[in-house]
Backbone of each chain as nested JSON, in Angstrom:
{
  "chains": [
    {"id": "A", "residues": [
      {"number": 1, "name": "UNK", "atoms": {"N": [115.184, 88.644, 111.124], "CA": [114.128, 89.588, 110.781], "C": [113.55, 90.199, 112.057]}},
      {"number": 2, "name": "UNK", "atoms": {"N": [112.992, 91.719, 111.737], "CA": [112.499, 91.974, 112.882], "C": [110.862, 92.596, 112.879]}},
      {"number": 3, "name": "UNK", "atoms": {"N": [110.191, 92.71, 113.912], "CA": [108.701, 92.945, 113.731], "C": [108.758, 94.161, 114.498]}},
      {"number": 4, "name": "UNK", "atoms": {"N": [108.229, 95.378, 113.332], "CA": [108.034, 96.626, 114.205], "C": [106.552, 96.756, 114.351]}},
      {"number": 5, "name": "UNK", "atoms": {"N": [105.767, 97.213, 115.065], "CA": [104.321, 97.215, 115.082], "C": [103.557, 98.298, 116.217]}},
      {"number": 6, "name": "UNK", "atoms": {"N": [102.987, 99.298, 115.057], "CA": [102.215, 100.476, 115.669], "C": [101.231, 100.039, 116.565]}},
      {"number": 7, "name": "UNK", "atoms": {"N": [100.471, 100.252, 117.276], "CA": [99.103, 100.134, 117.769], "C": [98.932, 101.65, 118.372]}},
      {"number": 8, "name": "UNK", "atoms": {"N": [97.676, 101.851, 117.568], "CA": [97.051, 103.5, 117.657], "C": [95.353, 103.45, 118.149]}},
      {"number": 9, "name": "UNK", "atoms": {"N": [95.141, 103.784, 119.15], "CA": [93.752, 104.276, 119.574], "C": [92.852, 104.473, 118.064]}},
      {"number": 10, "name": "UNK", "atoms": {"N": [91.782, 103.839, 117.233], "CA": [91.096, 104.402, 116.313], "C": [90.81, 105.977, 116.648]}},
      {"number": 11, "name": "UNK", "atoms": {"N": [90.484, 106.43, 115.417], "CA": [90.453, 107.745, 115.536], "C": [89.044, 107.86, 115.852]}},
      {"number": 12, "name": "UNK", "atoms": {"N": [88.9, 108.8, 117.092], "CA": [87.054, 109.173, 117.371], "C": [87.142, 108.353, 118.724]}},
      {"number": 13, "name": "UNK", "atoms": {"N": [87.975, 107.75, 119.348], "CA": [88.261, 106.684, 120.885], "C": [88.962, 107.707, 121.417]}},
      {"number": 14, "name": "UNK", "atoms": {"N": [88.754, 108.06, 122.777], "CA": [89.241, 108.974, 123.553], "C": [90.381, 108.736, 123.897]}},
      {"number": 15, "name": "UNK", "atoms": {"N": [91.599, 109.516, 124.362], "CA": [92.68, 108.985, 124.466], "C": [93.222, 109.67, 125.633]}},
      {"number": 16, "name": "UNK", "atoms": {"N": [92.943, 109.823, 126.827], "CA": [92.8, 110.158, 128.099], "C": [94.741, 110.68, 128.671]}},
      {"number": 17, "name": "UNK", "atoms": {"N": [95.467, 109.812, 127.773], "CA": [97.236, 109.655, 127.902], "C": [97.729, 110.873, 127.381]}},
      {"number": 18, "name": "UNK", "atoms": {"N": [97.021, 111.049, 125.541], "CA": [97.07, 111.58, 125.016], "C": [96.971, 113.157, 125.301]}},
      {"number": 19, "name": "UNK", "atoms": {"N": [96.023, 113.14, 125.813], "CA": [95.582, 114.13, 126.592], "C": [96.102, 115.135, 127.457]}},
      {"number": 20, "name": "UNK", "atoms": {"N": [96.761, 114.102, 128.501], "CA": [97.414, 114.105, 129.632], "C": [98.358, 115.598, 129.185]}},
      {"number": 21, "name": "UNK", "atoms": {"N": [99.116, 114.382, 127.822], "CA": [100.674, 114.805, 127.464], "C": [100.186, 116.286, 126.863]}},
      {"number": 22, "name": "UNK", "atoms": {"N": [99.688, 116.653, 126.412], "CA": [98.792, 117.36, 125.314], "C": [98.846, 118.941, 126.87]}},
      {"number": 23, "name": "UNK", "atoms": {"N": [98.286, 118.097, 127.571], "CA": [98.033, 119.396, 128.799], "C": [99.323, 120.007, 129.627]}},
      {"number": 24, "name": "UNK", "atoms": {"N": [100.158, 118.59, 129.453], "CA": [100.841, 118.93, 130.666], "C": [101.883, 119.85, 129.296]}},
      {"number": 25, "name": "UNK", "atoms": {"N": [102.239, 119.719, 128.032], "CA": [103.088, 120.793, 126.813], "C": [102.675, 121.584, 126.982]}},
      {"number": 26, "name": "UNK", "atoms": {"N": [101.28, 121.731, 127.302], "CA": [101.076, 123.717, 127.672], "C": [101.276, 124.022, 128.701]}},
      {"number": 27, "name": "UNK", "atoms": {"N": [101.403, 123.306, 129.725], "CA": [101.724, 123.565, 131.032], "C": [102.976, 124.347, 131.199]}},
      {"number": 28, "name": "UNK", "atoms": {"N": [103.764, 123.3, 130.503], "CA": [104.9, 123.753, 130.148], "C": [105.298, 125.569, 129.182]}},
      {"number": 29, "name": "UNK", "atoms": {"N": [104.231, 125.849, 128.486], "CA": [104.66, 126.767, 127.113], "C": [104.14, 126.708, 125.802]}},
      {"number": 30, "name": "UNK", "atoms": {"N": [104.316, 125.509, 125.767], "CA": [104.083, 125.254, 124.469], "C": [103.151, 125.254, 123.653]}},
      {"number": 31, "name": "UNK", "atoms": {"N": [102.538, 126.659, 123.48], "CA": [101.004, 127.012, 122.914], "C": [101.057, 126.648, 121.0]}},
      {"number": 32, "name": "UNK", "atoms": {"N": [99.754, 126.66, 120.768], "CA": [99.337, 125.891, 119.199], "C": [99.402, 124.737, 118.649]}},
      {"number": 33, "name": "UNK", "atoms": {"N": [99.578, 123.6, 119.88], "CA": [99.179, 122.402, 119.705], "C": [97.924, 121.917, 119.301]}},
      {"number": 34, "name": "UNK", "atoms": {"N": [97.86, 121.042, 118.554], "CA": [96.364, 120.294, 118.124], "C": [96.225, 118.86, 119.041]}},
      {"number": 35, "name": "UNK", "atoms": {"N": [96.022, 117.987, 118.89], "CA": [95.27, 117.217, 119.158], "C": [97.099, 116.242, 119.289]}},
      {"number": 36, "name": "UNK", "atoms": {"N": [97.032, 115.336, 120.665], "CA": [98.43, 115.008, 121.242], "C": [97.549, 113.5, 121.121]}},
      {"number": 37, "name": "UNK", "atoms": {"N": [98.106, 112.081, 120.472], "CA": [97.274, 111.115, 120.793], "C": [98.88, 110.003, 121.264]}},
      {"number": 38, "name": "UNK", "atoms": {"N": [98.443, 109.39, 121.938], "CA": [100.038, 108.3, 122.03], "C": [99.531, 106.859, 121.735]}},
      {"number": 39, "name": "UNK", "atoms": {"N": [99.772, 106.551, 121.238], "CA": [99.797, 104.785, 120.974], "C": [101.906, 103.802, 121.125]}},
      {"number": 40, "name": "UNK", "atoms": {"N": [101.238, 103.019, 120.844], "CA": [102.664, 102.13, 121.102], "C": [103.548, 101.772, 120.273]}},
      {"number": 41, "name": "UNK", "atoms": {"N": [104.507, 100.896, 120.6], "CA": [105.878, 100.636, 119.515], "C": [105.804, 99.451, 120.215]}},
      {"number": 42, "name": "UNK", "atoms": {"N": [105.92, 98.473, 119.148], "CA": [106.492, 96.798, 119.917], "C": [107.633, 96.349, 119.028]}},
      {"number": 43, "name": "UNK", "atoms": {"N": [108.818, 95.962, 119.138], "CA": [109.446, 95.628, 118.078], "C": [109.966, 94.007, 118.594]}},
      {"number": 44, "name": "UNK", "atoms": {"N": [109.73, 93.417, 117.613], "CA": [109.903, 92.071, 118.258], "C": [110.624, 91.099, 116.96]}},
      {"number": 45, "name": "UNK", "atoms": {"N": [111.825, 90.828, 117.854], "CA": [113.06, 90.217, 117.083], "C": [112.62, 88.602, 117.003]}},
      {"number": 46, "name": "UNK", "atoms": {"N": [112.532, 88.619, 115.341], "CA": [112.103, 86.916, 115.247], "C": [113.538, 86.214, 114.297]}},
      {"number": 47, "name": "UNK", "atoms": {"N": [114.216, 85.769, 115.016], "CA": [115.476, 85.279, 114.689], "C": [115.546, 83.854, 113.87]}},
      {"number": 48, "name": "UNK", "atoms": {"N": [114.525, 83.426, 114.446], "CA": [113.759, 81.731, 113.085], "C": [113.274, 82.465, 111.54]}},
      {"number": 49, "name": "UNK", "atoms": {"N": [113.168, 83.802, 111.735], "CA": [111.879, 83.513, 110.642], "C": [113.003, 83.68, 109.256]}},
      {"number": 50, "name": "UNK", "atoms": {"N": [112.579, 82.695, 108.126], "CA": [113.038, 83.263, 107.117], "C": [112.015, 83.22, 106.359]}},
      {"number": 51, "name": "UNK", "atoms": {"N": [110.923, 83.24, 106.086], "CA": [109.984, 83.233, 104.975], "C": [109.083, 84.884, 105.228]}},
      {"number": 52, "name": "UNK", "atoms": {"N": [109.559, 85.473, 104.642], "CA": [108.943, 87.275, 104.946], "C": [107.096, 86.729, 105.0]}},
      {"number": 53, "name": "UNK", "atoms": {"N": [106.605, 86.445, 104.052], "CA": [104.785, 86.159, 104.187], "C": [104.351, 85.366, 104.799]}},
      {"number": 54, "name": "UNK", "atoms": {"N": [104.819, 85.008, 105.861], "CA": [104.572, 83.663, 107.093], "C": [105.555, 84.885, 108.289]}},
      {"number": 55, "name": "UNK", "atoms": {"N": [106.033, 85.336, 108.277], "CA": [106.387, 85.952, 109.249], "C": [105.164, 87.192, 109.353]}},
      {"number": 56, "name": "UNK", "atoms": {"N": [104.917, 88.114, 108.177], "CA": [103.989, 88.936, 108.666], "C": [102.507, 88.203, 108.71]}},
      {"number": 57, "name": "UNK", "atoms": {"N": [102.245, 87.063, 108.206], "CA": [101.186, 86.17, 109.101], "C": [101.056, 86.091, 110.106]}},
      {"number": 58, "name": "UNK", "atoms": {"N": [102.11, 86.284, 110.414], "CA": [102.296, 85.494, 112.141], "C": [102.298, 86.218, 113.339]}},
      {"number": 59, "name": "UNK", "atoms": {"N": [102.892, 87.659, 112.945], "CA": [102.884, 88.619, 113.523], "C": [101.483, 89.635, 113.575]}},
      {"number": 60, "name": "UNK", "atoms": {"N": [100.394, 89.497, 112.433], "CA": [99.436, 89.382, 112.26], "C": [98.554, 88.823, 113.08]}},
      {"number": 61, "name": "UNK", "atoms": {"N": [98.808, 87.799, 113.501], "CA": [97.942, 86.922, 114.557], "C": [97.996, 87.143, 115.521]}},
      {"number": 62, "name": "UNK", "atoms": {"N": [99.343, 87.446, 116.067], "CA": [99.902, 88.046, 117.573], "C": [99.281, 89.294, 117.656]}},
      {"number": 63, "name": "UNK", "atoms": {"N": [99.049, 90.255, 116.914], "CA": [98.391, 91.249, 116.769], "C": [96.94, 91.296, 117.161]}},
      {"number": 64, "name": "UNK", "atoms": {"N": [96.387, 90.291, 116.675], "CA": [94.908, 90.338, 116.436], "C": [94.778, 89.353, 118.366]}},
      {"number": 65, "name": "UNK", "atoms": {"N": [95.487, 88.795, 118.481], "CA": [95.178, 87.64, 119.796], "C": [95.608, 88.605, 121.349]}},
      {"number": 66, "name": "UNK", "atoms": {"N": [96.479, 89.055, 120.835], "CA": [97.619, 90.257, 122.035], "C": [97.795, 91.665, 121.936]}},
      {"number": 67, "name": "UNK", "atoms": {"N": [98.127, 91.891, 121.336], "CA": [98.924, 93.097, 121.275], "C": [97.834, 94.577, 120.748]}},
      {"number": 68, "name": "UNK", "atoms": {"N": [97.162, 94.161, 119.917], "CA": [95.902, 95.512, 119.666], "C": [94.544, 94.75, 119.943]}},
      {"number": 69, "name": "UNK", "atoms": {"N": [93.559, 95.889, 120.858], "CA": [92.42, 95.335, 121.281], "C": [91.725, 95.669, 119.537]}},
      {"number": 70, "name": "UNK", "atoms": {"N": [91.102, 94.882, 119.11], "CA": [90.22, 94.975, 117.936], "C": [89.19, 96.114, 118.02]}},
      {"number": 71, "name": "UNK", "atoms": {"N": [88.583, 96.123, 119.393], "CA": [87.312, 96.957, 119.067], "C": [87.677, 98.843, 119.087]}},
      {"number": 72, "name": "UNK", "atoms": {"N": [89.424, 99.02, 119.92], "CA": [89.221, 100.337, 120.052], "C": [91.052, 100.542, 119.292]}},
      {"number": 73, "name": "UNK", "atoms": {"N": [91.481, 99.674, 118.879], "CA": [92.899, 100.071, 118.159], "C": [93.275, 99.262, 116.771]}},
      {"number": 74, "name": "UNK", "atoms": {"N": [94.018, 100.165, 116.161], "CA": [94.108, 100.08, 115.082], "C": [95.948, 99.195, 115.02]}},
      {"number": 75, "name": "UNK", "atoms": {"N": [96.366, 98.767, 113.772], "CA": [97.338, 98.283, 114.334], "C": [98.476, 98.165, 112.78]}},
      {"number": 76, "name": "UNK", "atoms": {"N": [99.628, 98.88, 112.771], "CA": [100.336, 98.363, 111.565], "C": [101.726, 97.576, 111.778]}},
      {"number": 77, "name": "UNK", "atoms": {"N": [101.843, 96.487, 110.565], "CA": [103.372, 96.025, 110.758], "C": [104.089, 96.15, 109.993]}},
      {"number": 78, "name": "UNK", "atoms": {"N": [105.537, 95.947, 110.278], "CA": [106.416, 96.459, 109.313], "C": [107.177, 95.204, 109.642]}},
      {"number": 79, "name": "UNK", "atoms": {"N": [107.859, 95.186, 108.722], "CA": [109.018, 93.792, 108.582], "C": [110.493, 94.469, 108.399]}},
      {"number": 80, "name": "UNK", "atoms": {"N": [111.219, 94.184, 109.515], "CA": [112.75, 95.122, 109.023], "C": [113.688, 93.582, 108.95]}},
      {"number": 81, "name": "UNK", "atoms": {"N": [114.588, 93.845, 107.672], "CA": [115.27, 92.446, 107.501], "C": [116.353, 92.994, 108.638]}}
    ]},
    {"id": "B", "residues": [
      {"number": 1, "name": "UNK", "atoms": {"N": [100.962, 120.791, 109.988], "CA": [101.742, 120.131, 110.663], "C": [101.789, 119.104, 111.328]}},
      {"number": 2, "name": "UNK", "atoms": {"N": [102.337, 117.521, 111.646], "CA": [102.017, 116.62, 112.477], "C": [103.453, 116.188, 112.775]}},
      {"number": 3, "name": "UNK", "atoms": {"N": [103.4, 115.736, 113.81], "CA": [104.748, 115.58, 114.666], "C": [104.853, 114.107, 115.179]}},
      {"number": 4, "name": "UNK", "atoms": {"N": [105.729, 112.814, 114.895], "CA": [105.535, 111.717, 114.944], "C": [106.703, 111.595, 116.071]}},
      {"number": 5, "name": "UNK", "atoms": {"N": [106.428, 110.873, 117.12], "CA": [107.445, 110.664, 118.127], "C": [107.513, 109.658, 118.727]}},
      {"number": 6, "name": "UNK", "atoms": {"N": [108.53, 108.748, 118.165], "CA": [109.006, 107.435, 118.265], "C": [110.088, 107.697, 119.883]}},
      {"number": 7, "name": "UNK", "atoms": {"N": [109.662, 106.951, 121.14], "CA": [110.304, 106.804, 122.038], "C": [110.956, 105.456, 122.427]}},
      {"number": 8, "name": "UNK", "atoms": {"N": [111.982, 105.129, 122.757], "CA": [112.27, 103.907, 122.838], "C": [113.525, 103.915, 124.297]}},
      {"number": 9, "name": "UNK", "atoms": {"N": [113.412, 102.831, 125.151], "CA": [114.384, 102.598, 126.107], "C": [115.678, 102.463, 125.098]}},
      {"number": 10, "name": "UNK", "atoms": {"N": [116.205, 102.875, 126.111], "CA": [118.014, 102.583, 125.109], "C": [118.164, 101.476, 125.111]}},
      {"number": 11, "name": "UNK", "atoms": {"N": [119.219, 101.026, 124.507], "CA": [119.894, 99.082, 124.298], "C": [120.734, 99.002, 125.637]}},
      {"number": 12, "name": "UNK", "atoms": {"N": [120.145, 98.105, 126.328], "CA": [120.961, 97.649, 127.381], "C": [119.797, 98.281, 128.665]}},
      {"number": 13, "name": "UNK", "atoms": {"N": [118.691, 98.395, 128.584], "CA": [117.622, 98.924, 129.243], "C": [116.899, 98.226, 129.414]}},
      {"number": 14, "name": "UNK", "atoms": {"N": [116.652, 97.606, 130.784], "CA": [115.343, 96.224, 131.475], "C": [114.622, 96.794, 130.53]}},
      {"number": 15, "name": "UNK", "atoms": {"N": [113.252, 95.987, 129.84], "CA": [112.405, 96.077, 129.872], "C": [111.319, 95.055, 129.748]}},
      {"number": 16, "name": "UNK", "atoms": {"N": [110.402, 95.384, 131.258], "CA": [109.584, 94.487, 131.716], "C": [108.52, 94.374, 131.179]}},
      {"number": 17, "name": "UNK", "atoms": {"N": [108.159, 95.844, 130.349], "CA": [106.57, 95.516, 129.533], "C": [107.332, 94.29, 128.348]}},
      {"number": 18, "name": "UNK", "atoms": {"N": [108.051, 95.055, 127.862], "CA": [108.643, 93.83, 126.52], "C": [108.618, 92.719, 126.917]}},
      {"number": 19, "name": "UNK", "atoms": {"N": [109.322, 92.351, 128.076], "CA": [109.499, 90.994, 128.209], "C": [107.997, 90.655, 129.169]}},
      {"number": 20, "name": "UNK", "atoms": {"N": [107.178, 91.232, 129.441], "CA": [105.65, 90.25, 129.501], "C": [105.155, 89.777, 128.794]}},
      {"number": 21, "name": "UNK", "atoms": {"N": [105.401, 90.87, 127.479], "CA": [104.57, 90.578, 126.244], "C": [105.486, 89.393, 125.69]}},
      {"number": 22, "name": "UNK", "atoms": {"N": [106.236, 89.579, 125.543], "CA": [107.076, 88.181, 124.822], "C": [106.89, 86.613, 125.713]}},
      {"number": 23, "name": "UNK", "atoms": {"N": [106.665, 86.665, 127.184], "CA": [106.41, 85.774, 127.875], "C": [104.612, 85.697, 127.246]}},
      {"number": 24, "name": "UNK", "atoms": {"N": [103.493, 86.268, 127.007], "CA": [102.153, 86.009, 127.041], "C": [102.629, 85.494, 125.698]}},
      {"number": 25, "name": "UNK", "atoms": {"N": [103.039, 85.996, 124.633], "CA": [103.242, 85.71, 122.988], "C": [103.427, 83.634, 123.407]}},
      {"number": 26, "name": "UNK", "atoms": {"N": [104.835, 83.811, 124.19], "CA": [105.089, 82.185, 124.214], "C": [104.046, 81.6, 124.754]}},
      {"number": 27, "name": "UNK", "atoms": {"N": [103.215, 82.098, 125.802], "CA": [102.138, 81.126, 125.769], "C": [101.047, 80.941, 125.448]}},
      {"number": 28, "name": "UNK", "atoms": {"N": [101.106, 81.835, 123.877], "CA": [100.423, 81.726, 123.56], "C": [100.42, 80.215, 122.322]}},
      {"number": 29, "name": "UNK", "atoms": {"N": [101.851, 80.012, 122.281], "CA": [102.149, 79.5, 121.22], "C": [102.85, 79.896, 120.14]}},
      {"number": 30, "name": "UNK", "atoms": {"N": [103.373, 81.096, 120.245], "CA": [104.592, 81.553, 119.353], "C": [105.536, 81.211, 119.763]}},
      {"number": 31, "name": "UNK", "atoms": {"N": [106.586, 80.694, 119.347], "CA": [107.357, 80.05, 119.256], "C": [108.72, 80.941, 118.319]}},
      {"number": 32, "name": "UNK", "atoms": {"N": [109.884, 81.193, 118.905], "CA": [111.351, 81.349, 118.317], "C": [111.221, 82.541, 118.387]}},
      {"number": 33, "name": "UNK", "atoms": {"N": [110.456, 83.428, 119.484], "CA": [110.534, 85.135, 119.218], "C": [111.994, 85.053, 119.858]}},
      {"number": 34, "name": "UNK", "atoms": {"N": [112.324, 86.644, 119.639], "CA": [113.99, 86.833, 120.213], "C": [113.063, 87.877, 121.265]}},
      {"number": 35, "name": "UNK", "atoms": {"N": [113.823, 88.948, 121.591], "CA": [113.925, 90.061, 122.513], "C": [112.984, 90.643, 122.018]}},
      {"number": 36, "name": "UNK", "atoms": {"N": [111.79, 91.132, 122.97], "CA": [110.738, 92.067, 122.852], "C": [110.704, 93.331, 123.581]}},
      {"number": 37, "name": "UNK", "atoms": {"N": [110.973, 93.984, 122.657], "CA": [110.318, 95.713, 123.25], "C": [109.557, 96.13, 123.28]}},
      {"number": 38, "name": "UNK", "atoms": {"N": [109.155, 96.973, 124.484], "CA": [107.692, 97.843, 123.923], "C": [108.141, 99.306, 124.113]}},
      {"number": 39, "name": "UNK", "atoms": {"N": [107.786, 100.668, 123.243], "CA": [108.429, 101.967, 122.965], "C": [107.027, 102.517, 123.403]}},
      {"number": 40, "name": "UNK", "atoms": {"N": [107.035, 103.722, 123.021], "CA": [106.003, 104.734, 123.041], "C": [105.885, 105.668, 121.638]}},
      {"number": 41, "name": "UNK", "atoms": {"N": [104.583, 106.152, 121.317], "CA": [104.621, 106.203, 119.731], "C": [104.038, 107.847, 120.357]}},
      {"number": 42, "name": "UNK", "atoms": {"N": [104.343, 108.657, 119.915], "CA": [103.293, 110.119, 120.639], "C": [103.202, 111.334, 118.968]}},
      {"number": 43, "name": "UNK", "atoms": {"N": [102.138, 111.406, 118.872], "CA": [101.398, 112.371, 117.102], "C": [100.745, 113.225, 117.651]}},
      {"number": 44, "name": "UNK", "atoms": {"N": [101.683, 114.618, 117.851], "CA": [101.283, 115.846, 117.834], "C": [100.916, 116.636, 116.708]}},
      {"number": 45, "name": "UNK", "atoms": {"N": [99.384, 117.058, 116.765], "CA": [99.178, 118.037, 115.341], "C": [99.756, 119.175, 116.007]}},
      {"number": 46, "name": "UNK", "atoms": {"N": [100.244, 119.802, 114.656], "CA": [100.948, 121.37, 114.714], "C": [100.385, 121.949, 113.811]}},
      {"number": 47, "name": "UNK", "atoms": {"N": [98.681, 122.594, 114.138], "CA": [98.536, 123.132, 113.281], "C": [98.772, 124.89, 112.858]}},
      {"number": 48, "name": "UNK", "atoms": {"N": [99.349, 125.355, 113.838], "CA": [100.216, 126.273, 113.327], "C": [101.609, 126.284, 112.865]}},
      {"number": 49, "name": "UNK", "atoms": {"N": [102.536, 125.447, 112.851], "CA": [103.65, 125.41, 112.386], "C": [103.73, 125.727, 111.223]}},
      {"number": 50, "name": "UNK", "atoms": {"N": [104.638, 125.889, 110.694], "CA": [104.721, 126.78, 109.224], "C": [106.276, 126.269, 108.649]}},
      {"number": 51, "name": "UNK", "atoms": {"N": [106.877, 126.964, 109.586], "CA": [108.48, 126.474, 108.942], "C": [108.912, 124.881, 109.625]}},
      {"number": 52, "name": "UNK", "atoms": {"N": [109.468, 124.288, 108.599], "CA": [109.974, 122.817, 109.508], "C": [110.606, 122.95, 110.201]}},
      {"number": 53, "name": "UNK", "atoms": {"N": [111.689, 123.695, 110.092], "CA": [113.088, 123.898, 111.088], "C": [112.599, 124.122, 111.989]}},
      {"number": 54, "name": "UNK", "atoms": {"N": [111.61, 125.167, 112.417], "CA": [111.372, 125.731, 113.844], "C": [110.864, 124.791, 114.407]}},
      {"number": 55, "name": "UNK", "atoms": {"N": [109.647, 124.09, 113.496], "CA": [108.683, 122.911, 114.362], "C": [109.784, 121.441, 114.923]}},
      {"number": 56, "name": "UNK", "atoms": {"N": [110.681, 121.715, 114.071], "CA": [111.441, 119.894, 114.477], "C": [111.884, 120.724, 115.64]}},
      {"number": 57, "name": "UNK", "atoms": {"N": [112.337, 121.605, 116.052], "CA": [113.702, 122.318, 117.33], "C": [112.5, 122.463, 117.924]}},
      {"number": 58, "name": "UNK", "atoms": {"N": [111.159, 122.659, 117.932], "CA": [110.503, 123.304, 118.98], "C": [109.745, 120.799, 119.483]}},
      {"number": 59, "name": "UNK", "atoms": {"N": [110.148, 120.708, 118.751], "CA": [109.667, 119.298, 119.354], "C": [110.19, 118.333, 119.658]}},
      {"number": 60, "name": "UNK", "atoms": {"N": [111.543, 118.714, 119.623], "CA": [113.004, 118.228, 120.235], "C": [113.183, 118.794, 121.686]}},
      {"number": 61, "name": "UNK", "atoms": {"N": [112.551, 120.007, 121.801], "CA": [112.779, 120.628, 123.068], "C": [111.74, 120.074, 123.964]}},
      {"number": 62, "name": "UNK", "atoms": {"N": [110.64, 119.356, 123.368], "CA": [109.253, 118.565, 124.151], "C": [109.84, 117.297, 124.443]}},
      {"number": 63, "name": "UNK", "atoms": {"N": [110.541, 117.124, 123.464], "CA": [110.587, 115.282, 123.733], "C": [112.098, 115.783, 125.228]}},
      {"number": 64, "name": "UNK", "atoms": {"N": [112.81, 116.663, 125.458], "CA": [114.045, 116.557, 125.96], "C": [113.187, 116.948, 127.502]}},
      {"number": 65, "name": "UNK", "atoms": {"N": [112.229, 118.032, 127.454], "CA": [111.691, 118.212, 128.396], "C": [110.596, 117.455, 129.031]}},
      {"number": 66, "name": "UNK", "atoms": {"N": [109.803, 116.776, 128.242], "CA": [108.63, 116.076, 128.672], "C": [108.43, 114.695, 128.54]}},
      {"number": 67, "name": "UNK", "atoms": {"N": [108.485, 114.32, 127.209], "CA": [108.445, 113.102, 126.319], "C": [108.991, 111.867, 126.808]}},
      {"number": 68, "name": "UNK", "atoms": {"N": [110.733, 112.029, 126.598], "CA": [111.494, 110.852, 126.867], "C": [112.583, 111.591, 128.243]}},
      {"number": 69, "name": "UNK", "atoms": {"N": [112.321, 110.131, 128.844], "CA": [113.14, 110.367, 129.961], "C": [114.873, 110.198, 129.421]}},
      {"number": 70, "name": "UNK", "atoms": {"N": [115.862, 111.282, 129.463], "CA": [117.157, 111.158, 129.168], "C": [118.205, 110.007, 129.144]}},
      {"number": 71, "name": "UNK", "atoms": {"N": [117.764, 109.668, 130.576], "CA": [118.743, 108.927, 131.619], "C": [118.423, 107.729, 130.441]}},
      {"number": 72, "name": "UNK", "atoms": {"N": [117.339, 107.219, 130.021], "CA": [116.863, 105.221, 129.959], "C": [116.386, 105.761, 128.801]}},
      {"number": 73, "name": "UNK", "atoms": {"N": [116.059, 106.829, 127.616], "CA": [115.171, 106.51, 126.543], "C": [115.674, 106.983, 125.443]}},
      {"number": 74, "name": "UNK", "atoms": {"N": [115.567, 106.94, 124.14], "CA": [116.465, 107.682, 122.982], "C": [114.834, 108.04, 122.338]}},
      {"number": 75, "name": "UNK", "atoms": {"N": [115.264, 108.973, 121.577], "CA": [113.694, 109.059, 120.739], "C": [114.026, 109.939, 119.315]}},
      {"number": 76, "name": "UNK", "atoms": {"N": [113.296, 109.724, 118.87], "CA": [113.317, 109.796, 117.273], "C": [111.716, 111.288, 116.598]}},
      {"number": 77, "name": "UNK", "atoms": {"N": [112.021, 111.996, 116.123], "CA": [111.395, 112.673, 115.366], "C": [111.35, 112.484, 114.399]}},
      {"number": 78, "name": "UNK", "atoms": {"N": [109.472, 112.864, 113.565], "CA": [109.888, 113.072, 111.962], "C": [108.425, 113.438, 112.107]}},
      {"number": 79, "name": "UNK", "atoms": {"N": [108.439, 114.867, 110.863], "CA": [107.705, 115.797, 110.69], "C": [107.003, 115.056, 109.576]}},
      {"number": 80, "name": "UNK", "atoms": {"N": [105.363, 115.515, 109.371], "CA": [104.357, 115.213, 108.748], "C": [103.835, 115.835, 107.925]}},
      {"number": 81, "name": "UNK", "atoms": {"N": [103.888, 116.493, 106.542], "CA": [103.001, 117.581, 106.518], "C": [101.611, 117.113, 106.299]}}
    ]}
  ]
}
């Protein structure tokens, strides 16, 4: 099984990266852009797990302990068999 | 319009953020992870886009020019309405 998992800046948290990328596409040309935000991709291969609702438990926790700060990101998982 | 852009190192590509995070995960006490990646997630609004065709080719030409580096990254589109 594998653990795919978003982590996204909440919406209304400045996103300074986002931004960046956002400035440097017009820099480039690329006029009528809205709002450019970047968050992450973690995909993390769990090769023990066979119980799908103990795996997204678990990955859940890793989430909440590591991987997304609680107070300024948001965070989704996906389970790919 | 919204523009979802999944970046990822290719297979067979160091990666040192992945493997920190998979080293902090083990000490944290997770136990039996496999190989950890970390990607880049980037959500461009398009709020002028209109036709899909044009908007996917005009954000294929961002990710080739700006986004993902060629040489080390593969990346993935998919349009939002």
């Amino acid at each position: 099984m594998k653990a795919r998992i978003e982590v996204r800046l909440k919406p209304g948290i400045l996103d300074p990266q986002g931004k960046a990328i956002g400035g440097a596409l017009s820099g480039l040309g690329y006029a009528g852009l809205g709002e450019v935000r970047q968050g992450k991709l973690i995909e993390i291969d769990l090769p023990d797990a066979a119980d799908r609702a103990e795996a997204a438990q678990k990955v859940e926790a890793m989430c909440k302990t590591l991987l997304a700060n609680p107070v300024t990101e948001d965070f989704r998982v996906e389970l790919i068999d």
